[in-house]
N, C-alpha and C positions, 0 to 999 in steps of 0.2 A: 218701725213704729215710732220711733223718736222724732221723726219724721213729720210725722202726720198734726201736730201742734205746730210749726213752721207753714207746712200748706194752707191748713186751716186757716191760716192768721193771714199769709199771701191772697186766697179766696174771698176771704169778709172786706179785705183790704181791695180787690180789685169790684166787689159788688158794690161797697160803700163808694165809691169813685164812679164807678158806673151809674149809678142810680143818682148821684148829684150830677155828674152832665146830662143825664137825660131830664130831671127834673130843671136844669138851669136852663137848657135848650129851649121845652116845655113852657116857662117863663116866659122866657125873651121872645120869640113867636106871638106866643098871646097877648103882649103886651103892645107888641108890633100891631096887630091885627086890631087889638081896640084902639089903639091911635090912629088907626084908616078908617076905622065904623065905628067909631063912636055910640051907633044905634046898634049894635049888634054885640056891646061890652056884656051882656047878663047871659048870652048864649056861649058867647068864647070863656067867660068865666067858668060857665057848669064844666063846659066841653072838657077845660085844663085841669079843675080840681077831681073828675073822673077818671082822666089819663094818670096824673101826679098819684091819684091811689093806686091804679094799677101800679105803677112804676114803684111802689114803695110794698105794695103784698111781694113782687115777683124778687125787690130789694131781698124782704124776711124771709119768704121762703129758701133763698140763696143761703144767707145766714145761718139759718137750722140747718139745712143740709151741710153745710162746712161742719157744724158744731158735730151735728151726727157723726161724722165722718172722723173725726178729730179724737171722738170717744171711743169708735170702734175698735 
């Protein structure tokens, strides 16, 4: 049980890391892709801020679940 504050904290710690290179990745891509189309920057725009929220619900989700787990 002492335990499970330790894990918790390794979990939040490998989601919050996870979710910043996939959002950094996310980025760097898109911004690639509007430096090639130019006419196509308002499309890759929506496309990455749709992804970037995904990637940050599935971030929180993680997070609650550590927390749960941590409480139990």
């Amino acid at each position: 049980m002492e335990y499970a504050y330790l894990a918790a904290g390794f979990g939040a710690a490998l989601t919050i890391i996870g979710g910043a290179f996939g959002i950094g990745k996310l980025a760097s891509a898109a911004m690639e892709a509007s430096g090639r189309q130019p006419e196509a920057a308002g499309e890759i725009r929506t496309s990455m801020i749709i992804a970037a929220a995904l990637i940050e619900g599935i971030s929180l989700f993680s997070l609650v679940i550590c927390i749960l787990l941590a409480l139990k």
